[in-house]
PDB file with one MODEL, atoms N, CA, C and O in Angstrom:
MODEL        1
ATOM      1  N   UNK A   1      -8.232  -2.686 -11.338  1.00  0.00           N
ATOM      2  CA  UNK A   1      -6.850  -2.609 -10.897  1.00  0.00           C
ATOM      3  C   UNK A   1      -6.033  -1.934 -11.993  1.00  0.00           C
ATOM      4  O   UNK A   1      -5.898  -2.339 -13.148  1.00  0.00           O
ATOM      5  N   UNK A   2      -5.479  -0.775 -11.411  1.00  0.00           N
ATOM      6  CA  UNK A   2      -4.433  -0.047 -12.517  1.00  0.00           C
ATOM      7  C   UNK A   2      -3.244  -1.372 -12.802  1.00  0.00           C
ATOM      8  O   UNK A   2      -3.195  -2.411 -12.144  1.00  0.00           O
ATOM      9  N   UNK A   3      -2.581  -1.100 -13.650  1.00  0.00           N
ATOM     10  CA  UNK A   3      -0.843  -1.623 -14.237  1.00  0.00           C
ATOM     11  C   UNK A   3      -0.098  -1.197 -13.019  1.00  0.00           C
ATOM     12  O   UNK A   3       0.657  -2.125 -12.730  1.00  0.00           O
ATOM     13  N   UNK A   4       0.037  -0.190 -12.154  1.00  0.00           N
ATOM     14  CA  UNK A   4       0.763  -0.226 -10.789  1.00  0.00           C
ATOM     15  C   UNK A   4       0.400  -0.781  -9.962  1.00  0.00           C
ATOM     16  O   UNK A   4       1.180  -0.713  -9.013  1.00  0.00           O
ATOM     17  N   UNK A   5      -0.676  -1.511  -9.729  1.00  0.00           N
ATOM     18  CA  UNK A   5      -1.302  -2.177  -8.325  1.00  0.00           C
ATOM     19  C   UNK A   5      -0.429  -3.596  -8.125  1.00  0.00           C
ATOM     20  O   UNK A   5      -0.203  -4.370  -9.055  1.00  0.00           O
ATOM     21  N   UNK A   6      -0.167  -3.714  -7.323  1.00  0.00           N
ATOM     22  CA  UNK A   6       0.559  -5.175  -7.118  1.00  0.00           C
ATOM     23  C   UNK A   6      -1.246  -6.452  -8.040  1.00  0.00           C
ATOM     24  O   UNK A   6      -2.443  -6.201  -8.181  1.00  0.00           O
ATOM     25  N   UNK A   7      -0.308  -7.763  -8.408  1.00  0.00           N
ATOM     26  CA  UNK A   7      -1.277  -8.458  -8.422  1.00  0.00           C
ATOM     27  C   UNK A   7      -1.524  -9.889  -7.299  1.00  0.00           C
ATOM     28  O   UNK A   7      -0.634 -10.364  -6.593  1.00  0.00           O
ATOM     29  N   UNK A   8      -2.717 -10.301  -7.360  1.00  0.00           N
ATOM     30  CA  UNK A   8      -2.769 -11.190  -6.435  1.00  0.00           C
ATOM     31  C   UNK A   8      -1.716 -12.201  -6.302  1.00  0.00           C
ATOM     32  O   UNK A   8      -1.584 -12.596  -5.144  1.00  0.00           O
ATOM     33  N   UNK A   9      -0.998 -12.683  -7.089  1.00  0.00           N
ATOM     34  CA  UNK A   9       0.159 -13.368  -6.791  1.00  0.00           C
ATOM     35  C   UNK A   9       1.158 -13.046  -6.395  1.00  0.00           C
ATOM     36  O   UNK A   9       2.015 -13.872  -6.081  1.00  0.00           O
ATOM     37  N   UNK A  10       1.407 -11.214  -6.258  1.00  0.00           N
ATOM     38  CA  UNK A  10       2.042 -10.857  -5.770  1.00  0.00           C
ATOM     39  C   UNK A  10       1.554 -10.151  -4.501  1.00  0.00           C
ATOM     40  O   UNK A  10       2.388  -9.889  -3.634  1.00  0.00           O
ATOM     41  N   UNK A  11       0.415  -9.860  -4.344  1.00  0.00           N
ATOM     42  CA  UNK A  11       0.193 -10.076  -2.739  1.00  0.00           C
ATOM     43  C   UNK A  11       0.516 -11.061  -1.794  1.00  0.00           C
ATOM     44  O   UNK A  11       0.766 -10.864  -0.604  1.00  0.00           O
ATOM     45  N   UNK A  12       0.489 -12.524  -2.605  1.00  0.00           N
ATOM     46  CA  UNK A  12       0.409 -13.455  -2.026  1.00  0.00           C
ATOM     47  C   UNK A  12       1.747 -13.927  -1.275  1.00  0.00           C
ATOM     48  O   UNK A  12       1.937 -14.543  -0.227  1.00  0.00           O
ATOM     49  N   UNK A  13       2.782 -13.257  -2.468  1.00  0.00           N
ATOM     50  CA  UNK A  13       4.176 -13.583  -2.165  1.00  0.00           C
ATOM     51  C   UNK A  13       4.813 -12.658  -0.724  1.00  0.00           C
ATOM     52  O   UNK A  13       5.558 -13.045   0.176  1.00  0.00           O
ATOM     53  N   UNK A  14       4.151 -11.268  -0.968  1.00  0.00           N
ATOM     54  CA  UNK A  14       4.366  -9.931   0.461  1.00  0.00           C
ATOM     55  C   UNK A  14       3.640 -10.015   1.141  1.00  0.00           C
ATOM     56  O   UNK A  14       3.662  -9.093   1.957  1.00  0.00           O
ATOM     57  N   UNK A  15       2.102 -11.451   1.432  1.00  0.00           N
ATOM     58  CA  UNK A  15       1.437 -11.118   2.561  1.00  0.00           C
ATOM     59  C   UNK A  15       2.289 -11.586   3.915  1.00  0.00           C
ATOM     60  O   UNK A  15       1.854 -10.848   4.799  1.00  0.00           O
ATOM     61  N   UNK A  16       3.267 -12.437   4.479  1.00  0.00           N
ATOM     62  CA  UNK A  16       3.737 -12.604   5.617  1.00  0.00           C
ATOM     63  C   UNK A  16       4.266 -11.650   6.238  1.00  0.00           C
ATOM     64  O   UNK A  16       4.572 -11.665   7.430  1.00  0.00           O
ATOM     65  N   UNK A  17       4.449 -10.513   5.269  1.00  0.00           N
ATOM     66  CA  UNK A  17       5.532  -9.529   5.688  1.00  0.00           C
ATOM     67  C   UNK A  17       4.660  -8.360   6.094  1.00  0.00           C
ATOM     68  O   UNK A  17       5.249  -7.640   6.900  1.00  0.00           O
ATOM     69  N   UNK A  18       3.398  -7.931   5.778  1.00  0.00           N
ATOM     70  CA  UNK A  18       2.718  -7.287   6.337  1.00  0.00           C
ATOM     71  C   UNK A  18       2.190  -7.320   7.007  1.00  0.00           C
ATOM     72  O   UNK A  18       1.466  -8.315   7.060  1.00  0.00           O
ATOM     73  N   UNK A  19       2.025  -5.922   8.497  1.00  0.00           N
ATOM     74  CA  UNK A  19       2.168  -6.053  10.056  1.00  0.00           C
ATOM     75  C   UNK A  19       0.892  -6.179  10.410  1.00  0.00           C
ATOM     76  O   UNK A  19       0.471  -5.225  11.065  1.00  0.00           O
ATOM     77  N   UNK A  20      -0.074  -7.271  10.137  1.00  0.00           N
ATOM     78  CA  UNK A  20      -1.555  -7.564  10.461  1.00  0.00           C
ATOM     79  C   UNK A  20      -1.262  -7.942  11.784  1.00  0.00           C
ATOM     80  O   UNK A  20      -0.766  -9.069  11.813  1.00  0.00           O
ATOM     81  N   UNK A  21      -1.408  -7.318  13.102  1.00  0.00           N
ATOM     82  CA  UNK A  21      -1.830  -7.994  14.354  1.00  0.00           C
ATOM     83  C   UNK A  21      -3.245  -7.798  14.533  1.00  0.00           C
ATOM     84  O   UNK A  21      -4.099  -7.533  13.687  1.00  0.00           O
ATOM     85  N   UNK A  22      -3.381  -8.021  16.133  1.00  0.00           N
ATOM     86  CA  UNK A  22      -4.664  -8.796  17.212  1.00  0.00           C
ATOM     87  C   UNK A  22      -5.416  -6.940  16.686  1.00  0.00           C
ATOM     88  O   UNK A  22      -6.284  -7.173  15.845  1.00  0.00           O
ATOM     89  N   UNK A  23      -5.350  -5.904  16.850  1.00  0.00           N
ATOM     90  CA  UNK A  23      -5.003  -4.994  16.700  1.00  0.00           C
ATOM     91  C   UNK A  23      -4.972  -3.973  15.643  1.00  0.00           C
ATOM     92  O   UNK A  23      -5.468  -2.847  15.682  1.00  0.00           O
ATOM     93  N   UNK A  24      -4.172  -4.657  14.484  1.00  0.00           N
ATOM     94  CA  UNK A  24      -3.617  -3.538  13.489  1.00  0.00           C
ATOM     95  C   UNK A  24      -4.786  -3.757  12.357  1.00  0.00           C
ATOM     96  O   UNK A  24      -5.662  -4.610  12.491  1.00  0.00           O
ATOM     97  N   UNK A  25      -4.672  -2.722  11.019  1.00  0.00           N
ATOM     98  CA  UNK A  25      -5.129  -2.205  10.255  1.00  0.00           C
ATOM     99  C   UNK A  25      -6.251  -3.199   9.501  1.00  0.00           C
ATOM    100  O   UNK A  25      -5.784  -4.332   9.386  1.00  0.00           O
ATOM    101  N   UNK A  26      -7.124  -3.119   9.150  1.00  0.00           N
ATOM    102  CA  UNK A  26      -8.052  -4.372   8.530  1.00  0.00           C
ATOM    103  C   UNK A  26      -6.863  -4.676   6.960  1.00  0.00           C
ATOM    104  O   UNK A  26      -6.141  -3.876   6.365  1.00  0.00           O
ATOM    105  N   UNK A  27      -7.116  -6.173   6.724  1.00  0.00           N
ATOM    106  CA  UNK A  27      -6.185  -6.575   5.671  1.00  0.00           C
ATOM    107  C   UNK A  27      -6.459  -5.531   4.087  1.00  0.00           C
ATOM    108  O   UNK A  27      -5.498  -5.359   3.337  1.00  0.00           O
ATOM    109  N   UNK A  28      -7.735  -4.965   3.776  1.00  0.00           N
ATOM    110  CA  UNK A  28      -8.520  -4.347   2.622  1.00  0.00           C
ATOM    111  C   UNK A  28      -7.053  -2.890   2.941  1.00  0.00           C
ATOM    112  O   UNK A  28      -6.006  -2.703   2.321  1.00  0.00           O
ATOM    113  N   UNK A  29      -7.552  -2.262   3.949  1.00  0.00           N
ATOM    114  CA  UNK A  29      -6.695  -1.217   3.899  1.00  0.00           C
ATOM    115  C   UNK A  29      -5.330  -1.489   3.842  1.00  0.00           C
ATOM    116  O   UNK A  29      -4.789  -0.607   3.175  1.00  0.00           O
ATOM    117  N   UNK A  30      -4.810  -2.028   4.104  1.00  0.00           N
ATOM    118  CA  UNK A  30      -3.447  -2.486   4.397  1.00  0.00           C
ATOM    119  C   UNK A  30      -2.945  -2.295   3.106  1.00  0.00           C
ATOM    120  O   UNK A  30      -2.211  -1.406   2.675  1.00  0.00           O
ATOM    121  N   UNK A  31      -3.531  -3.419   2.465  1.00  0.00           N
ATOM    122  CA  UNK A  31      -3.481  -3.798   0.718  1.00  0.00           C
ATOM    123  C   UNK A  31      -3.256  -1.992   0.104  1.00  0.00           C
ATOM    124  O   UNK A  31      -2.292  -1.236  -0.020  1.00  0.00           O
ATOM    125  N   UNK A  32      -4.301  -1.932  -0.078  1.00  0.00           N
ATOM    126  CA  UNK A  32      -4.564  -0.626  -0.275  1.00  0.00           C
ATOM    127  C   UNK A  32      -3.142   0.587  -0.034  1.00  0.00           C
ATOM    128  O   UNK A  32      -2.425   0.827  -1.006  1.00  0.00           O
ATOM    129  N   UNK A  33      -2.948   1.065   0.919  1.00  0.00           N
ATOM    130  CA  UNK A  33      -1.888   1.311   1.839  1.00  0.00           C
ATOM    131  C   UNK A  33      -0.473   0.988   0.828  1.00  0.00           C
ATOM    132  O   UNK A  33       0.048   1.682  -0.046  1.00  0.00           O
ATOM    133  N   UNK A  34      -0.117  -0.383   1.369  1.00  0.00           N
ATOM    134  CA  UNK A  34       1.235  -0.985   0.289  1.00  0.00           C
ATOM    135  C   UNK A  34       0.683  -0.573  -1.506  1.00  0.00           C
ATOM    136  O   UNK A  34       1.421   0.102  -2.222  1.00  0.00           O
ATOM    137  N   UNK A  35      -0.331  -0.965  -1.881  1.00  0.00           N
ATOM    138  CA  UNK A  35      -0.550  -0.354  -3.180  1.00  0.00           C
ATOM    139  C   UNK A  35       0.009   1.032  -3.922  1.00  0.00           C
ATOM    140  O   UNK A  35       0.601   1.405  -4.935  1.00  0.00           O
ATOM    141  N   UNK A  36      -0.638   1.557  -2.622  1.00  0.00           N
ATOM    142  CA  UNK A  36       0.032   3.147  -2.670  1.00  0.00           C
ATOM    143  C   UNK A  36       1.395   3.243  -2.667  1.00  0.00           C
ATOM    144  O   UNK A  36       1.969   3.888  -3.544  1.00  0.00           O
ATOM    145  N   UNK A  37       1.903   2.761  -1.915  1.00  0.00           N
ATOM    146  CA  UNK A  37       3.012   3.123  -1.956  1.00  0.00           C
ATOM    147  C   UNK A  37       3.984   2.120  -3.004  1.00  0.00           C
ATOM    148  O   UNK A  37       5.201   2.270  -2.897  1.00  0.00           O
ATOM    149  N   UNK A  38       3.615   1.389  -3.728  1.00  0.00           N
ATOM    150  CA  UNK A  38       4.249   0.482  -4.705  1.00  0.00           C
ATOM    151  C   UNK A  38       3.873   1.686  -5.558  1.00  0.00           C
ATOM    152  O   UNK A  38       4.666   2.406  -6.164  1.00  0.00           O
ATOM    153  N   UNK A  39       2.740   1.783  -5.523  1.00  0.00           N
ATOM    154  CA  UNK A  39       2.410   2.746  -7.040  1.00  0.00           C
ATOM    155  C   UNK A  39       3.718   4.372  -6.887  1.00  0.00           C
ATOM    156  O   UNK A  39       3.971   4.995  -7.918  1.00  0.00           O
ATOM    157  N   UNK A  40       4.242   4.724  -5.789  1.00  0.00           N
ATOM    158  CA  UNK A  40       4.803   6.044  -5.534  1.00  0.00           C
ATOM    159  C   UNK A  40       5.876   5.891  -6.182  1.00  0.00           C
ATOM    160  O   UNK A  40       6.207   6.829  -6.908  1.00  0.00           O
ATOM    161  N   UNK A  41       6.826   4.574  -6.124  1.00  0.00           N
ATOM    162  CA  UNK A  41       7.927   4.254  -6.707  1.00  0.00           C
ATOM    163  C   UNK A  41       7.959   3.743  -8.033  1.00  0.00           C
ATOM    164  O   UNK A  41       8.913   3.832  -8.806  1.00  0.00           O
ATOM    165  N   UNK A  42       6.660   3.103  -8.291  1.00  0.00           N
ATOM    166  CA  UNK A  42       6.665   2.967  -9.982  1.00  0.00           C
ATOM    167  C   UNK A  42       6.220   4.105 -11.001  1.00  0.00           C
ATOM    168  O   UNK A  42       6.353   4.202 -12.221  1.00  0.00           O
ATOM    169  N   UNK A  43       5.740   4.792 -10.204  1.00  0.00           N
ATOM    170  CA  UNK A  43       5.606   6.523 -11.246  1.00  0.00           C
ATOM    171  C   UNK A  43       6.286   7.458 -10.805  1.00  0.00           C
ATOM    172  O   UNK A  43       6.030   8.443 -11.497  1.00  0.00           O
ATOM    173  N   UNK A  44       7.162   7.751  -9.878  1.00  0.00           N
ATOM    174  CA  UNK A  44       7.906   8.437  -9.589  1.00  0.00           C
ATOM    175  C   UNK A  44       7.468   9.477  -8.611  1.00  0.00           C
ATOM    176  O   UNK A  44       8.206  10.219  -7.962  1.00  0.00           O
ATOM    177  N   UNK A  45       5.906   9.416  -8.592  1.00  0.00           N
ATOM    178  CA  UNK A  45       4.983  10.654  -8.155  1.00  0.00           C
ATOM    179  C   UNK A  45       5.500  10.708  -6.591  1.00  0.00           C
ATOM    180  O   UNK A  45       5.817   9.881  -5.735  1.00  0.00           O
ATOM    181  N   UNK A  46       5.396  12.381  -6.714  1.00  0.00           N
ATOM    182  CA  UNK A  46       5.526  12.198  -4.964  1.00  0.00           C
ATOM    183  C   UNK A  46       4.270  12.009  -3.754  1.00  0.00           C
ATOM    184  O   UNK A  46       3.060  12.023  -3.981  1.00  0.00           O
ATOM    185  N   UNK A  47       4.687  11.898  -2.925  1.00  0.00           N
ATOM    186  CA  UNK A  47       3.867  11.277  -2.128  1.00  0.00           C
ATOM    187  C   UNK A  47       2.170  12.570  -1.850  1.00  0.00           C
ATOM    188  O   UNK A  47       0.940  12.531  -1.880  1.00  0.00           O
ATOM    189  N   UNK A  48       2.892  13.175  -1.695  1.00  0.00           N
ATOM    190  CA  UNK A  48       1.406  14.073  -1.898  1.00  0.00           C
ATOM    191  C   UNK A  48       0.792  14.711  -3.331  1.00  0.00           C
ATOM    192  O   UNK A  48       0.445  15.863  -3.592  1.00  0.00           O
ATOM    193  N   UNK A  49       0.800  13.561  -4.102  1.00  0.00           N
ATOM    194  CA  UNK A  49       0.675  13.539  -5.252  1.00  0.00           C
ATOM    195  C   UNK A  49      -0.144  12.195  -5.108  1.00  0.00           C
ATOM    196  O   UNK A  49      -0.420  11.778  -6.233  1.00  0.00           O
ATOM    197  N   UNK A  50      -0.519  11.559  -4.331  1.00  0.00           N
ATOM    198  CA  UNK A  50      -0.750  10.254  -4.104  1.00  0.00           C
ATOM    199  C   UNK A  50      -3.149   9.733  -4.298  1.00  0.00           C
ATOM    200  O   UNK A  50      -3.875   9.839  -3.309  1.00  0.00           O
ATOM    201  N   UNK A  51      -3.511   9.434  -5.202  1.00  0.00           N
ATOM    202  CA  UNK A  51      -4.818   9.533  -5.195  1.00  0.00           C
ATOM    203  C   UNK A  51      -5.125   9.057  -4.261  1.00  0.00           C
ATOM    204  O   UNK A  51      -4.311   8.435  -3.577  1.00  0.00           O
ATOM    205  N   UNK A  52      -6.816   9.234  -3.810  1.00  0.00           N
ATOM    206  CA  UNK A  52      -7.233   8.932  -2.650  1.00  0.00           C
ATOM    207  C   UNK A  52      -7.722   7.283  -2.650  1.00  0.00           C
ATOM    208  O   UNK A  52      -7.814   6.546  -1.668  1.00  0.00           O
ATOM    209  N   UNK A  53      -7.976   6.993  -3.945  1.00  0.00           N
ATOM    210  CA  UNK A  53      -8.000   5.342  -4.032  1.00  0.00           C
ATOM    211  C   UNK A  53      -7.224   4.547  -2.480  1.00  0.00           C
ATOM    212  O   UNK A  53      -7.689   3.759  -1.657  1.00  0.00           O
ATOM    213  N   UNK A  54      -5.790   5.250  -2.624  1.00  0.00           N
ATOM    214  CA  UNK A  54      -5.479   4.324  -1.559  1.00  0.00           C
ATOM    215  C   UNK A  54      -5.042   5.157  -0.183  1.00  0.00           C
ATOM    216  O   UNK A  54      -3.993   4.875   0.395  1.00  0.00           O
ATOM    217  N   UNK A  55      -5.727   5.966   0.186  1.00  0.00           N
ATOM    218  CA  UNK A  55      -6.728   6.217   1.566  1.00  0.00           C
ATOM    219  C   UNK A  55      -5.572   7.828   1.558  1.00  0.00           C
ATOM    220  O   UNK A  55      -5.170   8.530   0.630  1.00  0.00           O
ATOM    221  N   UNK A  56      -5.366   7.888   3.040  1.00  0.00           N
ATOM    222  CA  UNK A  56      -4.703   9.234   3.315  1.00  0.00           C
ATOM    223  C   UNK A  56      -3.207   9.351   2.800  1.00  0.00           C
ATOM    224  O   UNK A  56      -2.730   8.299   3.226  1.00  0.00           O
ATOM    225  N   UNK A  57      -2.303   9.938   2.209  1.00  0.00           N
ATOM    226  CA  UNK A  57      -1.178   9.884   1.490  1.00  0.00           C
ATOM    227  C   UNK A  57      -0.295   9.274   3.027  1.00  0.00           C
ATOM    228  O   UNK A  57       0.148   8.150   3.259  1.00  0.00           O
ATOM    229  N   UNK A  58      -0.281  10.714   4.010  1.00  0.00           N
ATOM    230  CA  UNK A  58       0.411  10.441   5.310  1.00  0.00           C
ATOM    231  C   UNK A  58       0.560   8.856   5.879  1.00  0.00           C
ATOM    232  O   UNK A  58       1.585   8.174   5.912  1.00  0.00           O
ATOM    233  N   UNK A  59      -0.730   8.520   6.292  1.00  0.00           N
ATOM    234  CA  UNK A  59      -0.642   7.178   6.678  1.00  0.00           C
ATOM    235  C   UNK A  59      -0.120   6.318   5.615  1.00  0.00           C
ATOM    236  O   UNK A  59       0.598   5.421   6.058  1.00  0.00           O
ATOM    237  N   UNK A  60      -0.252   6.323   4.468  1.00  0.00           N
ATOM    238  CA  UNK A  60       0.419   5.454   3.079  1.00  0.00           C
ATOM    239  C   UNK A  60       1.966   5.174   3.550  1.00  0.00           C
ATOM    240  O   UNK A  60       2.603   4.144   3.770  1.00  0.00           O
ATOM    241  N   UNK A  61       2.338   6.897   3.613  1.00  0.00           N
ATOM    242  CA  UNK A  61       3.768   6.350   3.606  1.00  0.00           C
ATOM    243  C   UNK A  61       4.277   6.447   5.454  1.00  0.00           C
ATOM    244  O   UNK A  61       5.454   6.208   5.723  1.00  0.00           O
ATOM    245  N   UNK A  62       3.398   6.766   6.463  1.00  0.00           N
ATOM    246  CA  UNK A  62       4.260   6.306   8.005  1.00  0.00           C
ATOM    247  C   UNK A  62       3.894   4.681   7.356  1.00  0.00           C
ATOM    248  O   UNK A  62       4.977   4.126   7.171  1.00  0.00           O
ATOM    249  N   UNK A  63       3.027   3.994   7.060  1.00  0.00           N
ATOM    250  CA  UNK A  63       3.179   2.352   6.407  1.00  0.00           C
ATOM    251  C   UNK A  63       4.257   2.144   6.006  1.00  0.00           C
ATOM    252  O   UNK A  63       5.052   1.304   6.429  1.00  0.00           O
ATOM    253  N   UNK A  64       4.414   3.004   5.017  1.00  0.00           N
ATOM    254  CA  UNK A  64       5.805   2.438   4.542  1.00  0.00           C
ATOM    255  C   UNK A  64       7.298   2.359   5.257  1.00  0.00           C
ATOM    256  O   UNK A  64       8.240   1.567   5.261  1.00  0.00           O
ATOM    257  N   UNK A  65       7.004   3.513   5.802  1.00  0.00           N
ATOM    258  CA  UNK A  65       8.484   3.649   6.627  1.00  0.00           C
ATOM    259  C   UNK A  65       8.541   2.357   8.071  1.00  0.00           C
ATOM    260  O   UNK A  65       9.398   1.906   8.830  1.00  0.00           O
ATOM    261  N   UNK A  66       7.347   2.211   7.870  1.00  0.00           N
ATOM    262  CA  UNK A  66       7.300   0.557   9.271  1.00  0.00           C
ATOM    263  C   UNK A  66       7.913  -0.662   8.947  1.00  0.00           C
ATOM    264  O   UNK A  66       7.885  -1.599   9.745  1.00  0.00           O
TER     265      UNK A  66
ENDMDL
END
């Protein structure tokens, strides 16, 4: 885990708020996903600047904008 990755206690605190339905994204990616995009705002980097660690940049941030 980089210094930008959320940590498990702080997953723990943003997991209610992430949109896991019957349906939606497996919890690994999800994580992943919000990672990314925590990490976009703590380095400033722009979004297609984004490593593949946490999956396709696009889908990272339509996540985020949900």
């Amino acid at each position: 885990m980089t210094r930008v990755q959320p940590t498990d206690e702080e997953r723990q605190s943003i997991g209610p708020y992430l949109p896991i339905g019957e349906y939606g994204p497996y919890p690994e990616q999800l994580r992943q996903q919000f990672a990314g995009a925590i990490r976009r705002f703590k380095t400033g980097a722009l979004w297609r600047e984004m490593p593949q660690e946490f999956r396709v940049r696009s889908t990272v941030h339509n996540r985020f904008r949900q």
